[in-house]
mmCIF file of the C-alpha atoms, coordinates in Angstrom:
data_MODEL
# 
_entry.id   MODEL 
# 
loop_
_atom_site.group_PDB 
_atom_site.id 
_atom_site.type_symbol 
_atom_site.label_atom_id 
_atom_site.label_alt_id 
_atom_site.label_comp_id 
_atom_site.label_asym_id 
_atom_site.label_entity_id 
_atom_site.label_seq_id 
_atom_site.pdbx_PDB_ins_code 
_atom_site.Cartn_x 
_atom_site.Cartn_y 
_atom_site.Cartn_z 
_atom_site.occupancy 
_atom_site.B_iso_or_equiv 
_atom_site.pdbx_formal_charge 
_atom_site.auth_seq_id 
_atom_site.auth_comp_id 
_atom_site.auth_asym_id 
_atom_site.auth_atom_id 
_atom_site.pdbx_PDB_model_num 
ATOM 1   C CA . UNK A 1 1   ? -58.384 -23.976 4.021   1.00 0.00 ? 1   UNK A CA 1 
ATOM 2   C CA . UNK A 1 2   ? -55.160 -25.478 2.712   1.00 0.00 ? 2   UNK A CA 1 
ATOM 3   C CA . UNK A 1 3   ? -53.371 -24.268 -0.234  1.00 0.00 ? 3   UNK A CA 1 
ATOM 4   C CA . UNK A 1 4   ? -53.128 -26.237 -3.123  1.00 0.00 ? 4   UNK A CA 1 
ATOM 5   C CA . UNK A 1 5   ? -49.758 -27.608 -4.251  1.00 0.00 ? 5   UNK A CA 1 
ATOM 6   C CA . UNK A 1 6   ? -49.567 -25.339 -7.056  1.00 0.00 ? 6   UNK A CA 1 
ATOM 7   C CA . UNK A 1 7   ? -49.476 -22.088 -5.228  1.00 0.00 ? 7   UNK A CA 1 
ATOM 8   C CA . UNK A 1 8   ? -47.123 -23.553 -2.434  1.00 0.00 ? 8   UNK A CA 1 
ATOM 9   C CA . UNK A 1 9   ? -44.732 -24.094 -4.570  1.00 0.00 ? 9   UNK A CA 1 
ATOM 10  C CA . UNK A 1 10  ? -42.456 -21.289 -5.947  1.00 0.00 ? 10  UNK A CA 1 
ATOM 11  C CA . UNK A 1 11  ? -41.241 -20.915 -9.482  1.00 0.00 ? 11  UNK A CA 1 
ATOM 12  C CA . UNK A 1 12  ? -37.756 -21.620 -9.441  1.00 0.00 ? 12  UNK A CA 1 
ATOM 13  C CA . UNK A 1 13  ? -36.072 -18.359 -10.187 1.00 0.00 ? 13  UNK A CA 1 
ATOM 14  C CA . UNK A 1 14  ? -34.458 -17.122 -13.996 1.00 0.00 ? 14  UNK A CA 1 
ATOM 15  C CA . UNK A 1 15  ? -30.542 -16.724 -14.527 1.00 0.00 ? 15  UNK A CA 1 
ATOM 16  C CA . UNK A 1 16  ? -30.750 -13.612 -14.598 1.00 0.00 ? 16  UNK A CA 1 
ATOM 17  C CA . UNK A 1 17  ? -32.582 -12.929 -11.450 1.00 0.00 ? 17  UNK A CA 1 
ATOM 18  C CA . UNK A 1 18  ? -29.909 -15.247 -9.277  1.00 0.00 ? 18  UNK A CA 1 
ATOM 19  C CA . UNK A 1 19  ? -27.488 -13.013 -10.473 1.00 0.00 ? 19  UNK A CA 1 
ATOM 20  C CA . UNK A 1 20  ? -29.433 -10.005 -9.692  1.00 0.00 ? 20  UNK A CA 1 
ATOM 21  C CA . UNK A 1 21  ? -30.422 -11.105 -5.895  1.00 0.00 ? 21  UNK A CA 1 
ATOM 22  C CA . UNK A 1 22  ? -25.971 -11.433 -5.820  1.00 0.00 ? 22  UNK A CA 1 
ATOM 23  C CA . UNK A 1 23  ? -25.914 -8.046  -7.310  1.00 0.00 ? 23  UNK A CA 1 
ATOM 24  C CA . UNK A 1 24  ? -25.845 -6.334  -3.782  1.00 0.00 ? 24  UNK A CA 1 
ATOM 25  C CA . UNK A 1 25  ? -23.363 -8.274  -2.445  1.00 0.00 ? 25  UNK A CA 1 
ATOM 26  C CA . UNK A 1 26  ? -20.753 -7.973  -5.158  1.00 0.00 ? 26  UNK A CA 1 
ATOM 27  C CA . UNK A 1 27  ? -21.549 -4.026  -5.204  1.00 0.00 ? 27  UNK A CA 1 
ATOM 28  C CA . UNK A 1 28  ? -20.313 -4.041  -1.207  1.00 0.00 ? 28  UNK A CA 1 
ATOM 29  C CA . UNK A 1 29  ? -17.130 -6.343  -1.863  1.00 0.00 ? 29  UNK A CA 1 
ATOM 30  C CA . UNK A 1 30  ? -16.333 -3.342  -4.718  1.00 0.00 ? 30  UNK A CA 1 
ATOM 31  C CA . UNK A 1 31  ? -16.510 -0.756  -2.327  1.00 0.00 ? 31  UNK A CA 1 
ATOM 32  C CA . UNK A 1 32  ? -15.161 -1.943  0.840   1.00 0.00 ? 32  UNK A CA 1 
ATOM 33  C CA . UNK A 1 33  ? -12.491 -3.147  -1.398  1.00 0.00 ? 33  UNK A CA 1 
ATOM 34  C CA . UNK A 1 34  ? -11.806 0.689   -2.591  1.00 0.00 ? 34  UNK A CA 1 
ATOM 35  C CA . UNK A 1 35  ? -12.576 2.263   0.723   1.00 0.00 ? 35  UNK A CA 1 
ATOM 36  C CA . UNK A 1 36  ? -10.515 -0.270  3.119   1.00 0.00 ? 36  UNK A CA 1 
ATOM 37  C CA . UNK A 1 37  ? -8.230  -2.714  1.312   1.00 0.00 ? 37  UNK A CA 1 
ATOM 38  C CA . UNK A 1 38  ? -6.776  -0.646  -1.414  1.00 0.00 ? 38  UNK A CA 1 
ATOM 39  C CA . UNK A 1 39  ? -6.015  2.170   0.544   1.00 0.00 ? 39  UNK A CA 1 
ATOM 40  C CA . UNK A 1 40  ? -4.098  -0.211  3.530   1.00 0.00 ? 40  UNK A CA 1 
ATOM 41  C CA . UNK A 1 41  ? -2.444  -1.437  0.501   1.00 0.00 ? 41  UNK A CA 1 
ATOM 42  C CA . UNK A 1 42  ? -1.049  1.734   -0.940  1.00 0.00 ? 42  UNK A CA 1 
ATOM 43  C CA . UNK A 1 43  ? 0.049   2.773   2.603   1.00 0.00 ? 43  UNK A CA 1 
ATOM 44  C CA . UNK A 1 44  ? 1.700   -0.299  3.259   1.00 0.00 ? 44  UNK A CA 1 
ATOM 45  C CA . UNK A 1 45  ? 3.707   0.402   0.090   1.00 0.00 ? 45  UNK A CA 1 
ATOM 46  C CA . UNK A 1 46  ? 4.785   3.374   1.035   1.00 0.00 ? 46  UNK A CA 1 
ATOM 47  C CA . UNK A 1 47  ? 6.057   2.274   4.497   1.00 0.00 ? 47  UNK A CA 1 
ATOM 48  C CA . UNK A 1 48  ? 8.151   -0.312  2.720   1.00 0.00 ? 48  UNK A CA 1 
ATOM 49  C CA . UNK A 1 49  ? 9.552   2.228   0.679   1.00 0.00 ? 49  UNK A CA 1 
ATOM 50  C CA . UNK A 1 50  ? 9.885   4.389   3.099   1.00 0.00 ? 50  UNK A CA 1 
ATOM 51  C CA . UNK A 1 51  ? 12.007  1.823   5.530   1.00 0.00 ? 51  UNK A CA 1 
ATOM 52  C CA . UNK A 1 52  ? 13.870  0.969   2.733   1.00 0.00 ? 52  UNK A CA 1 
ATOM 53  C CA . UNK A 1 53  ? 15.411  4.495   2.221   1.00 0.00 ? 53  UNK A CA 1 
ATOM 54  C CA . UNK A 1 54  ? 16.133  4.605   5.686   1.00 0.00 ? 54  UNK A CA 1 
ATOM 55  C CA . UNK A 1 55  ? 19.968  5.485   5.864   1.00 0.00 ? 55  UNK A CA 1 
ATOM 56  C CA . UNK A 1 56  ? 22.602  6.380   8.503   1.00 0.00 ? 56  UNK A CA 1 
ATOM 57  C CA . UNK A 1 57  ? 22.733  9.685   9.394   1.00 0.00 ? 57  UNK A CA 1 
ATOM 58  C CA . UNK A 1 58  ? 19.002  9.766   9.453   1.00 0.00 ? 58  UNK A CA 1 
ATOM 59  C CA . UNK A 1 59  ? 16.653  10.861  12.377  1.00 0.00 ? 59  UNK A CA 1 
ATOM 60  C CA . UNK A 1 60  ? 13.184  8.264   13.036  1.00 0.00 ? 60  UNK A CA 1 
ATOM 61  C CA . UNK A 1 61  ? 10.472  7.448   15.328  1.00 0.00 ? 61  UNK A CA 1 
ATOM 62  C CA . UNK A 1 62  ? 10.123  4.004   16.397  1.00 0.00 ? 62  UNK A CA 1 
ATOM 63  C CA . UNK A 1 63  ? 6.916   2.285   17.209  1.00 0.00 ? 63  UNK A CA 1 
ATOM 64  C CA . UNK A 1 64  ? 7.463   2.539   20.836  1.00 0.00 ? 64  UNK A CA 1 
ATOM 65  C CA . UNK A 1 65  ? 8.258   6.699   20.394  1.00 0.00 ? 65  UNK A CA 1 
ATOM 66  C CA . UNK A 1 66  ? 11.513  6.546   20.495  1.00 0.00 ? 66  UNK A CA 1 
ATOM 67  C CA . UNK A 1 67  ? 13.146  9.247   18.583  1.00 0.00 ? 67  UNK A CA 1 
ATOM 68  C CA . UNK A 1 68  ? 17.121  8.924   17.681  1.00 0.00 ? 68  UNK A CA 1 
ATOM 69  C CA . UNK A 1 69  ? 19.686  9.382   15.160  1.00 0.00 ? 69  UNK A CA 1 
ATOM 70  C CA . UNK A 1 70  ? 20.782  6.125   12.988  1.00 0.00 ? 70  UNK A CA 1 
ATOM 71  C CA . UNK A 1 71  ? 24.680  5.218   13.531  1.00 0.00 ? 71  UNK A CA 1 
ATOM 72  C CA . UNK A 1 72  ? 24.683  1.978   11.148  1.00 0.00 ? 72  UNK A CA 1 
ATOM 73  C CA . UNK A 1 73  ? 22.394  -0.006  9.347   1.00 0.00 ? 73  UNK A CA 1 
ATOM 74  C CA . UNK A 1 74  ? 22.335  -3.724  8.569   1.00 0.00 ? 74  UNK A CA 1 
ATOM 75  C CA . UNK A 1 75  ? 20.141  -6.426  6.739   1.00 0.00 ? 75  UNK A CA 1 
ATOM 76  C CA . UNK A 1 76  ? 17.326  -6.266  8.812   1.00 0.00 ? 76  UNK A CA 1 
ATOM 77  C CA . UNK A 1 77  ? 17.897  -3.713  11.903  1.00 0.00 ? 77  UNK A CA 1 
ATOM 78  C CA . UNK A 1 78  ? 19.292  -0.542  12.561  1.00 0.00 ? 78  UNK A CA 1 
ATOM 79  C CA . UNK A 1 79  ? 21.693  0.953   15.283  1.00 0.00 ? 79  UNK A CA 1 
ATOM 80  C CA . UNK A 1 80  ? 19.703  4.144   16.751  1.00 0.00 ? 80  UNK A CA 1 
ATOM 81  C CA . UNK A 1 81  ? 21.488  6.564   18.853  1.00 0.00 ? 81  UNK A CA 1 
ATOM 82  C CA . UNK A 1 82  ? 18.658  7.677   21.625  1.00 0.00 ? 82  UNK A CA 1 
ATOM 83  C CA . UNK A 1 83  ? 21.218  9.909   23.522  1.00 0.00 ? 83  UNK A CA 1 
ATOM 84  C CA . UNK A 1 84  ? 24.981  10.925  23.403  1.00 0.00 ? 84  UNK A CA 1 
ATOM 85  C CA . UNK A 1 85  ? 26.413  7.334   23.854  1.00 0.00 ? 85  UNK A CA 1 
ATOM 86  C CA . UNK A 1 86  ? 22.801  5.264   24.411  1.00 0.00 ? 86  UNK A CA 1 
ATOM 87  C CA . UNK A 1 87  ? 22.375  3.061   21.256  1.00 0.00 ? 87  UNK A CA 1 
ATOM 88  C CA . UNK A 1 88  ? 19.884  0.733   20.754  1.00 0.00 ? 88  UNK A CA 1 
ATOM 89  C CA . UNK A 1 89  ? 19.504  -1.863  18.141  1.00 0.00 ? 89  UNK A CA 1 
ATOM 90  C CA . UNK A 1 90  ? 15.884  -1.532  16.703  1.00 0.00 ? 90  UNK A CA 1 
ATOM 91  C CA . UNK A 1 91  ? 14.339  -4.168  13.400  1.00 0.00 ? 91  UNK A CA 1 
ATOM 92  C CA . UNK A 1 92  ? 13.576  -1.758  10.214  1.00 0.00 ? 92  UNK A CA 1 
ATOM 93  C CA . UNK A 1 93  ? 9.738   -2.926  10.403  1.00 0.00 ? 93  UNK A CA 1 
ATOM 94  C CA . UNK A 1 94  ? 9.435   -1.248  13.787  1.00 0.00 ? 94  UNK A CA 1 
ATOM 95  C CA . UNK A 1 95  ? 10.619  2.320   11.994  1.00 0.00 ? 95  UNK A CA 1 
ATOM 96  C CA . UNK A 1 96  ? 7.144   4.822   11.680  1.00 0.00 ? 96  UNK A CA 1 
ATOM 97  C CA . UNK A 1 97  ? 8.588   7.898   10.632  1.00 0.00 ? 97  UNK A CA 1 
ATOM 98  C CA . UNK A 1 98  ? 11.840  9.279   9.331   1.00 0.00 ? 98  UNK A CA 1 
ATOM 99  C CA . UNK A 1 99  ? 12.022  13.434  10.936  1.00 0.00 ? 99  UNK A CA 1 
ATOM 100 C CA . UNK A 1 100 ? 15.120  14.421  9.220   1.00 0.00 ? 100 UNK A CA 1 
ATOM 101 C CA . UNK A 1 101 ? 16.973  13.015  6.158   1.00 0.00 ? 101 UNK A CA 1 
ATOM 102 C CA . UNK A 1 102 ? 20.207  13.955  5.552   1.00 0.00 ? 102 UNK A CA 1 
ATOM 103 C CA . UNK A 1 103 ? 20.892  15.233  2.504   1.00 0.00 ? 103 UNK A CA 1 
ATOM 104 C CA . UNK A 1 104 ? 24.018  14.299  -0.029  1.00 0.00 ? 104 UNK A CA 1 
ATOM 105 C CA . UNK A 1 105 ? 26.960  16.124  0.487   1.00 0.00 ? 105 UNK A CA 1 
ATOM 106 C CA . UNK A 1 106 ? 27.548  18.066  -2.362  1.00 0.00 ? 106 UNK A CA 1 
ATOM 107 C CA . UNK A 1 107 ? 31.350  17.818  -3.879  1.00 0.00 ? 107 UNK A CA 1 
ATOM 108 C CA . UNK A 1 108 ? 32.382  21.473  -5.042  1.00 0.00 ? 108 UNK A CA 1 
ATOM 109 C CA . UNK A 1 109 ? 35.446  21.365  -7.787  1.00 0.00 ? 109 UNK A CA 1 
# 
């Protein structure tokens, strides 16, 4: 009715089937990895970029939807004209979207 001692116990598994039995898990850290970090990563990159190219003259969206017109840009934040005469200082991180760049005025000689 009991088992013996030999059959209770359990041969103590190979090196190469502990690494097989983690073979799983490492397979799901590659692929989240390519479906969720690296993407977050490459978009995050951009955003940097694209906050960093902000200039004056330019027209963005805010996090909070505010659309306006930049009058002057410093280290960190930028001076956004919301309406004729309504300007509001906003911080660059807060910038989602730029709608129109202006483009470099062209000298003709």
């Amino acid at each position: 009715m009991f088992v013996t001692p030999a059959y209770a116990q359990a041969a103590a598994p190979s090196g190469a089937a502990s690494i097989a039995s983690f073979l799983p898990l490492i397979l799901i850290f590659v692929i989240m990895y390519f479906l969720m970090i690296r993407p977050q990563q490459k978009r995050m990159k951009e955003h940097r970029a694209m906050v960093e190219a902000v200039k004056k003259g330019d027209e963005v969206i805010t996090q909070g939807g505010l659309i306006g017109k930049v009058t002057a840009v410093r280290d960190n934040e930028l001076e956004v004209e919301i309406a004729p005469g309504v300007k509001t200082r906003v911080v660059r991180a807060t910038i989602t979207g730029v709608v129109n760049k202006t483009a470099p005025v062209v000298a003709n000689s």
